[in-house]
C-alpha positions as CSV (number, residue, x, y, z in Angstrom):
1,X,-151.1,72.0,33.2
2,X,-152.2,71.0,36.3
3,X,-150.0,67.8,36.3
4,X,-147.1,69.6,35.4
5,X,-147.4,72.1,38.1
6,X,-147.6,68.9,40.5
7,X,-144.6,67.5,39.1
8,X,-142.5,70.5,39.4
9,X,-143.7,71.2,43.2
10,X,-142.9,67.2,44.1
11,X,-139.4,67.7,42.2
12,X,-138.9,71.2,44.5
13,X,-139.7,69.3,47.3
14,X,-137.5,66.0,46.8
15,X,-134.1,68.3,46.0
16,X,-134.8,70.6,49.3
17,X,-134.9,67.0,50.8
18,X,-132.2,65.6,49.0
19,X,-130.4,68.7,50.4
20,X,-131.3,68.8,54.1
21,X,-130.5,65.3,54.8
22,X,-126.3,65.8,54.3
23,X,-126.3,68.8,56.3
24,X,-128.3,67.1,58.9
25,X,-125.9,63.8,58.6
26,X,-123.3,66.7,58.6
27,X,-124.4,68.2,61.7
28,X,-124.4,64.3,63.4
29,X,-121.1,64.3,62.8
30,X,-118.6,66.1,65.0
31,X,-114.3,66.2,64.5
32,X,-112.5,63.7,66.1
33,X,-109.1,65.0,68.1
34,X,-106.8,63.3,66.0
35,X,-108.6,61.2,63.7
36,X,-110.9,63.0,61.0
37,X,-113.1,66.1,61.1
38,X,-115.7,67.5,59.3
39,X,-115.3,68.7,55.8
40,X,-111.6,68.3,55.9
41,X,-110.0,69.4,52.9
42,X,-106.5,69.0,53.9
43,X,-104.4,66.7,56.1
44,X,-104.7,66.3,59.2
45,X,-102.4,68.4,61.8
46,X,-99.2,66.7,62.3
47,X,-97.6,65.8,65.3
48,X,-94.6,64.3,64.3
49,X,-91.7,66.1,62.6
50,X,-91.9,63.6,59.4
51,X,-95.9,64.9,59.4
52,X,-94.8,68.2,59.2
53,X,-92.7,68.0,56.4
54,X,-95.1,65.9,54.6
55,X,-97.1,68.6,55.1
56,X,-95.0,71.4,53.5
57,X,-94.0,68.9,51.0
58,X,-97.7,68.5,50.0
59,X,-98.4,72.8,50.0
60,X,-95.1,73.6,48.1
61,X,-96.1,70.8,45.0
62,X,-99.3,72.1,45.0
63,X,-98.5,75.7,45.0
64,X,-95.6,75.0,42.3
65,X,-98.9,72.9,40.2
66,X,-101.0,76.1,40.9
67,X,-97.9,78.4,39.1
68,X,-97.6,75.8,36.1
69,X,-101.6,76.1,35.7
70,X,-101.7,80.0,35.6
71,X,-98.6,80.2,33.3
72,X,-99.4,77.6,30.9
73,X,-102.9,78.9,30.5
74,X,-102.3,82.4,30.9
75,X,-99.9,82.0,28.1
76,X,-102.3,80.0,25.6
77,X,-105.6,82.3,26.6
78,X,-103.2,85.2,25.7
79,X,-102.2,84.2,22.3
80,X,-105.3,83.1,21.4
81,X,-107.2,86.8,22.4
82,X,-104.2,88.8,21.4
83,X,-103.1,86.7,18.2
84,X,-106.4,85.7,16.7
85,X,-107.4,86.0,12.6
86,X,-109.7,88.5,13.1
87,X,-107.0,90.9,14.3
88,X,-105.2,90.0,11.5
89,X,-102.6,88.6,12.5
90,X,-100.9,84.9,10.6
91,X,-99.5,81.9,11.3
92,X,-95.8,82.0,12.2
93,X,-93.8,80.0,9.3
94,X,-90.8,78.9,11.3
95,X,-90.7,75.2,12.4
96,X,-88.1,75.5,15.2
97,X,-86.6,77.8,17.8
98,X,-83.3,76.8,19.7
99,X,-84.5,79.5,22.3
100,X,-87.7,77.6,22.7
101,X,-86.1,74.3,22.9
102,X,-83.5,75.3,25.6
103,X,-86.3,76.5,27.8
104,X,-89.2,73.6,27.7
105,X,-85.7,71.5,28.7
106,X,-84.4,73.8,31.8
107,X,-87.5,74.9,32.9
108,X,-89.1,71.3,33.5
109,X,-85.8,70.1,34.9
110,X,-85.8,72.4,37.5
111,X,-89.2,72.3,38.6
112,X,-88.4,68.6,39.6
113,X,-85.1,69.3,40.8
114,X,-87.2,72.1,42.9
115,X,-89.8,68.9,44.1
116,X,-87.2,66.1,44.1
117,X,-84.8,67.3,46.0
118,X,-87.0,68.2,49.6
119,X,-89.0,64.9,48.9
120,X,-86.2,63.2,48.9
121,X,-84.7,64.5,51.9
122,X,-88.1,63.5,53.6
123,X,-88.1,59.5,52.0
124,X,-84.4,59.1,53.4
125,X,-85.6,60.5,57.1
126,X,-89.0,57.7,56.9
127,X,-86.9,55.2,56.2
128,X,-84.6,55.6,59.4
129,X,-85.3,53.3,61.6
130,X,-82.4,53.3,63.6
131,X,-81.9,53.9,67.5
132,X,-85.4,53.5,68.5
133,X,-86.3,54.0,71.8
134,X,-89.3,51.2,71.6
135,X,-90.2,48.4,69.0
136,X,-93.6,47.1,68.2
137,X,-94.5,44.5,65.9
138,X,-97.8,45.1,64.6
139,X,-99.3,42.1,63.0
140,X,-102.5,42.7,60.8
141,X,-105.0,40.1,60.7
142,X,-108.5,39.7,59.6
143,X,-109.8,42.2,61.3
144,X,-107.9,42.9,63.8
145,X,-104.1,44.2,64.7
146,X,-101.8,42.0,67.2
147,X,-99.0,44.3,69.3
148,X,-95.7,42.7,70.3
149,X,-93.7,45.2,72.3
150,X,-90.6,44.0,71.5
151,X,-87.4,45.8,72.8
152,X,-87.3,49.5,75.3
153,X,-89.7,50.0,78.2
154,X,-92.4,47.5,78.2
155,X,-91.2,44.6,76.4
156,X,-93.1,41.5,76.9
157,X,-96.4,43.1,76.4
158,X,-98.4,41.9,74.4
159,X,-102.2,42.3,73.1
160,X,-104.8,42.0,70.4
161,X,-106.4,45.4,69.7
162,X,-110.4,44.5,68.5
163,X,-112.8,47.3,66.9
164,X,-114.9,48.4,70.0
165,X,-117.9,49.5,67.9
166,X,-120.5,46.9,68.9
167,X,-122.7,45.6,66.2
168,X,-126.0,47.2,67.5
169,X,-124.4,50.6,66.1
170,X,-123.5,49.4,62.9
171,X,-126.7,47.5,62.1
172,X,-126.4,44.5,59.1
173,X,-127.1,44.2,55.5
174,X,-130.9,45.1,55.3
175,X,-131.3,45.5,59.0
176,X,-131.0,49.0,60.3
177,X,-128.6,50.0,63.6
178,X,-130.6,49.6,66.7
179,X,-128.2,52.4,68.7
180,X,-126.9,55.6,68.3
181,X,-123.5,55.7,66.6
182,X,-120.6,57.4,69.1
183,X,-118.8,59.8,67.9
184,X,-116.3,57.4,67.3
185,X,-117.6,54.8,65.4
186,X,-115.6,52.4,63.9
187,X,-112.3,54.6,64.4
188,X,-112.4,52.6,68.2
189,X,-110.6,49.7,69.9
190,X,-110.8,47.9,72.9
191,X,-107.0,47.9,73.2
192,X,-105.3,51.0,72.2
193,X,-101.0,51.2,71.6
194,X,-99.9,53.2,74.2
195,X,-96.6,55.1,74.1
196,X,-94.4,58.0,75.7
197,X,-94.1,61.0,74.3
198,X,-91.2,62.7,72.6
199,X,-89.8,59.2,71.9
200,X,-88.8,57.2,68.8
201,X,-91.1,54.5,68.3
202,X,-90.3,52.1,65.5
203,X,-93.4,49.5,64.1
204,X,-92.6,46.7,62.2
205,X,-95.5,45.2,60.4
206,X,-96.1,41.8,59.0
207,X,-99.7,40.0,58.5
208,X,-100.9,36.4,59.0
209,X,-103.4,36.2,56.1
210,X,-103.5,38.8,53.8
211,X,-102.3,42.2,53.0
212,X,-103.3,45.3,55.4
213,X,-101.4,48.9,56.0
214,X,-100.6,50.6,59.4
215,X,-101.8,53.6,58.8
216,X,-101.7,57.1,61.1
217,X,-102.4,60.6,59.2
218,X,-101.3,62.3,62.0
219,X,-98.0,60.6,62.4
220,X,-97.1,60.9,58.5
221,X,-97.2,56.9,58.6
222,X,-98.0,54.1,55.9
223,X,-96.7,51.1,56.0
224,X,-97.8,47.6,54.5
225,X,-97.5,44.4,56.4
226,X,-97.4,41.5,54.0
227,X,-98.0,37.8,55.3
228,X,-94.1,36.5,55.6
229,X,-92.7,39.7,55.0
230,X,-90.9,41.7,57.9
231,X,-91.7,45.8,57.2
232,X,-90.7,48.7,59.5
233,X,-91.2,52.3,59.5
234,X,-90.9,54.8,62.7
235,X,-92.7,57.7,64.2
236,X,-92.2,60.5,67.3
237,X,-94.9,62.1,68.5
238,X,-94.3,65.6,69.9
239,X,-98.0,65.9,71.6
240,X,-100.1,63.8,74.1
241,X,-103.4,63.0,72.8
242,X,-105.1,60.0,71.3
243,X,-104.4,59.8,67.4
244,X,-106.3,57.6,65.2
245,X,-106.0,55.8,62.0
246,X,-107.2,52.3,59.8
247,X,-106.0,49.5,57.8
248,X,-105.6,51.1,54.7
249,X,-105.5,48.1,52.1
250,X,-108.6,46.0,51.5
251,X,-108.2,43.3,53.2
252,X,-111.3,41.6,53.3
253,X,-115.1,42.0,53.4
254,X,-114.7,43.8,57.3
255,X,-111.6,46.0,56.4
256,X,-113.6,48.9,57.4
257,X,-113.7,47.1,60.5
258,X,-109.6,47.1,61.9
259,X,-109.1,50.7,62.7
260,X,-105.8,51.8,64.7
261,X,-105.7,54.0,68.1
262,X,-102.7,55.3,69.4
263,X,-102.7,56.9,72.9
264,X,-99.3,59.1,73.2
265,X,-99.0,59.8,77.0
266,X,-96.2,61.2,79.5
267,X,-93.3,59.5,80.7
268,X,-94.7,58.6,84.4
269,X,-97.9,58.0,82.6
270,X,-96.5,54.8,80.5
271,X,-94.5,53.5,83.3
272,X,-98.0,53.2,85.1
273,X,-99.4,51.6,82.4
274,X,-96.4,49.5,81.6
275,X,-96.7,48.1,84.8
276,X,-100.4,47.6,85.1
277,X,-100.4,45.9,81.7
278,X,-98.1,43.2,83.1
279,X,-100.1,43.1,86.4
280,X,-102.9,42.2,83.8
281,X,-100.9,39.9,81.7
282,X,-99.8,37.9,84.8
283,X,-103.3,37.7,86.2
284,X,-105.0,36.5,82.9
285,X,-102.1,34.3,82.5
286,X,-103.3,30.4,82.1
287,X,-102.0,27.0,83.7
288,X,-101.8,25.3,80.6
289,X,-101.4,21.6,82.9
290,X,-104.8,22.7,84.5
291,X,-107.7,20.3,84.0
292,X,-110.6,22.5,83.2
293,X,-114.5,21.4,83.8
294,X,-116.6,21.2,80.6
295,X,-119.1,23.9,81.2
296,X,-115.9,26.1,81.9
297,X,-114.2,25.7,78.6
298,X,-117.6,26.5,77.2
299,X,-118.0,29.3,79.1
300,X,-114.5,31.4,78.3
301,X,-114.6,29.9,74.6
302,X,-118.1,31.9,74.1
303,X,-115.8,35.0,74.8
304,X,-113.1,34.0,72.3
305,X,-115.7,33.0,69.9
306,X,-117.2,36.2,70.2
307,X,-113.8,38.4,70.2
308,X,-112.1,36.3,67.5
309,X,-114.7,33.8,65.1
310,X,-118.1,35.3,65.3
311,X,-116.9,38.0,61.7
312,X,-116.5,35.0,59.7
313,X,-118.5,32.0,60.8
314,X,-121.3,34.0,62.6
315,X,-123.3,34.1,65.6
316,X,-125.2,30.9,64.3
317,X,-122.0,29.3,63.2
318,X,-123.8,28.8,59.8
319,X,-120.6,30.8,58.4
320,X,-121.5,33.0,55.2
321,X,-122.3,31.1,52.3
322,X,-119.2,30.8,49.5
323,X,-117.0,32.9,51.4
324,X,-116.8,31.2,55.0
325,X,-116.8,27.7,56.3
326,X,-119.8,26.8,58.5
327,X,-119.0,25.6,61.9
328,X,-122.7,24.2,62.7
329,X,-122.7,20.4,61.7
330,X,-119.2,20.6,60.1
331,X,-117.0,17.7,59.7
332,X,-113.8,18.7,61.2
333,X,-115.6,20.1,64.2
334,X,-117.6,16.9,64.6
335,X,-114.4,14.8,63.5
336,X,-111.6,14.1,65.6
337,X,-110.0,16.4,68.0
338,X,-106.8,16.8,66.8
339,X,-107.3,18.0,63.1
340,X,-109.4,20.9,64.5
341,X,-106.5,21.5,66.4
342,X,-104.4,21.8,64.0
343,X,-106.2,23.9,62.1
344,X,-106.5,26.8,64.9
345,X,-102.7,27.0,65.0
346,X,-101.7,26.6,61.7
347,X,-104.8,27.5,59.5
348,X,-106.5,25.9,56.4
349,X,-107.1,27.2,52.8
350,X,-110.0,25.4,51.0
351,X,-110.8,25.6,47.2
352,X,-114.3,25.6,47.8
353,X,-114.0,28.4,50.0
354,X,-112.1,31.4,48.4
355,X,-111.0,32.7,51.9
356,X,-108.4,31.1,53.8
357,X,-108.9,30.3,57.7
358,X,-105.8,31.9,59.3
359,X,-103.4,30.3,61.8
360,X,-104.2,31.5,65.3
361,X,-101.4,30.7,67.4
362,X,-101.4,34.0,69.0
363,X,-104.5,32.9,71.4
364,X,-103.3,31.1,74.4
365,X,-103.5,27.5,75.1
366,X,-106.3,27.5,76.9
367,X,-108.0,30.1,74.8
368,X,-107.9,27.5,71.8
369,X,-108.8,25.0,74.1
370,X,-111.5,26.3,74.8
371,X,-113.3,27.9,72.1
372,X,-112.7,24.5,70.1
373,X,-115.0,23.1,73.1
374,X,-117.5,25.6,72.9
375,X,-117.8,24.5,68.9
376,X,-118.2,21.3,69.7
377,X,-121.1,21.8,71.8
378,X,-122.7,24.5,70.0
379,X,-125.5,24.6,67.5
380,X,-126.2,21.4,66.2
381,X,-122.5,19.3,67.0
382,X,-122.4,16.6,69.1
383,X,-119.2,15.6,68.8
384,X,-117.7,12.3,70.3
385,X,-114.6,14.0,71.9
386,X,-116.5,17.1,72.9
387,X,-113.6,18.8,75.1
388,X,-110.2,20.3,74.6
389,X,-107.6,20.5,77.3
390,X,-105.0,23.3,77.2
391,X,-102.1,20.4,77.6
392,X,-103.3,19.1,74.4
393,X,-103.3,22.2,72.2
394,X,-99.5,22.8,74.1
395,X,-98.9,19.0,73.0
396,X,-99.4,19.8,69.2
397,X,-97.8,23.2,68.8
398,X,-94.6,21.4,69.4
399,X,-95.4,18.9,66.5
């Protein structure tokens, strides 16, 4: 008896606790202007006019699936109460009624004429494209989106837009995080889109690996990009904020890892930032005929080992065992020069190795130059031709 009155006070106590820790995760949590909140049971506010009818798209279906349910079931709960045997009441004997026919017929038709034809309306409008004020291509990657501002205000610009998270707040496999989380966490990037207001922005997506999805809830906007495929879809946001979104295809073992930010700002606003991102541009802009010392190359390619390597082969280089090449006593790195070359721009698929190294010919010259000489000098390599010049990585993209 006594047992049993332990068990039930230790089962009380593990469901109060079992309780208390969502509501305090819950009360951790805090809504995110234009990304997710809290116990969300709907979609997220629009701010474009395709949102918005997305929106009453979504509440008319549902309230037209709420009628159906109370009908149908009203109707069935009915005649069984009101037509049961123990009223007395039989079995009709008649195996057909054209009255009955006509109507499961017209009625059905015109509940998806009724669904079809305002959906439709919608489609046609997301697939419009046309007269954009800006293009963006916006090339997914894993894990990480490339931005090409093609034609309007801005073109030229481009960027790679990295998850800002750092890896202290999201902690590894067995190891817990050794920082706070931000309220943001992993819905942040080091290099938001930025666009005006009030103007048509058209995306076109493609990938260089595998499949990923440009997605923004708030805009109304999905759209795949496919490696060789050219994809476009188009949004116009009607408020300044920042809106957020993800890649929403798995992609990969750090898809959770590539989220989107858009910052939607004014008119003068962009212009300012249109012209300081091309002040930036200029300034980080590389002679690729410069002759760079050894311990420099090493120095910048740590940085674009870290922004652009470090997912997939690791900190240690030792790569992840199955899935990811090792860069620590490997044979191209320690091999000649040019084949590891090679490989950064134009990638390399292995059998052994069920995920393929993409191409990376969006870094620079000199950023391939160098983090192919911090590779070869890191861990355990000692490779014979231990540094890359930018004029040599130039030389073989025109191979």
């Amino acid at each position: 008896m006594r047992d049993a009155k332990r068990l039930q006070s230790f089962l009380f106590g593990l469901s109060a606790l079992a309780a208390a820790v969502p509501a305090r995760a819950a009360e951790a949590v805090v809504d995110i202007v234009g990304g997710p909140a809290v116990r969300e049971m709907n979609l997220q506010p629009p701010v474009t006019q395709i949102a918005s009818q997305i929106y009453s798209l979504h509440t008319w279906v549902m309230v037209v699936c709420l009628v159906i349910f109370i009908a149908v079931f009203g109707v069935m709960f009915y005649s069984i109460l009101k037509h049961r045997k123990s009223l007395g009441h039989k079995p009709a004997t008649f195996h057909e009624s054209t009255a009955v026919e006509i109507a499961w017929t017209v009625v059905p038709f015109l509940i998806v004429i009724g669904m079809a034809l305002p959906a439709t309306k919608t489609v046609v409008a997301m697939k419009d494209t046309t007269n954009a004020d800006i293009t963006i291509k916006a090339t997914g990657m894993q894990w990480k989106w490339g931005y090409d501002y093609l034609k309007g205000e801005g073109e030229g610009i481009a960027f790679l837009s990295n998850l800002s998270t750092p890896r202290s707040q999201v902690g590894a496999p067995g190891v817990a995080p050794t920082e706070a989380r931000s309220p943001t966490y992993l819905i942040e990037v080091d290099n938001p889109v930025v666009v005006p207001v009030n103007k048509k922005i058209r995306i076109v997506t493609t990938a260089n690996d595998v499949i990923h999805a440009w997605s923004i809830p708030a805009f109304g906007v999905k759209q795949d990009a496919i490696p060789g495929f050219v994809r476009d879809t188009w949004f116009k946001a009607e408020k300044i904020g920042t809106y957020r979104g993800q890649c929403a295809e798995l992609c990969g073992k750090e898809h959770a890892f590539m989220p989107i930010v858009v910052n939607v700002v004014s008119d003068a606003d962009y212009k300012i930032w249109v012209e300081a991102k091309k002040k930036e541009m200029a300034a980080n802009a590389d002679d690729p005929s410069k002759t760079w010392t050894l311990d420099e190359l090493k120095q910048r390619g740590e940085k674009v080992y870290a922004a652009n390597c470090v997912v997939c082969h690791q900190a240690t280089g030792k790569g992840v065992p199955s899935a990811f090449a090792a860069l620590d006593g490997s044979p191209v790195v320690n091999g000649p020069k040019a084949e590891q070359i090679k490989v950064l721009l134009n990638g390399k698929s292995s059998g052994k190795f069920p995920a393929q190294m993409p191409g990376w010919k969006q870094l620079s010259d000199t950023e391939i130059a160098a983090v192919i000489t911090y590779t070869r000098n890191s861990w355990s390599n000692k490779a014979a031709e231990n540094i890359v010049q930018p004029a040599e990585v130039s030389a073989a993209r025109k191979l």
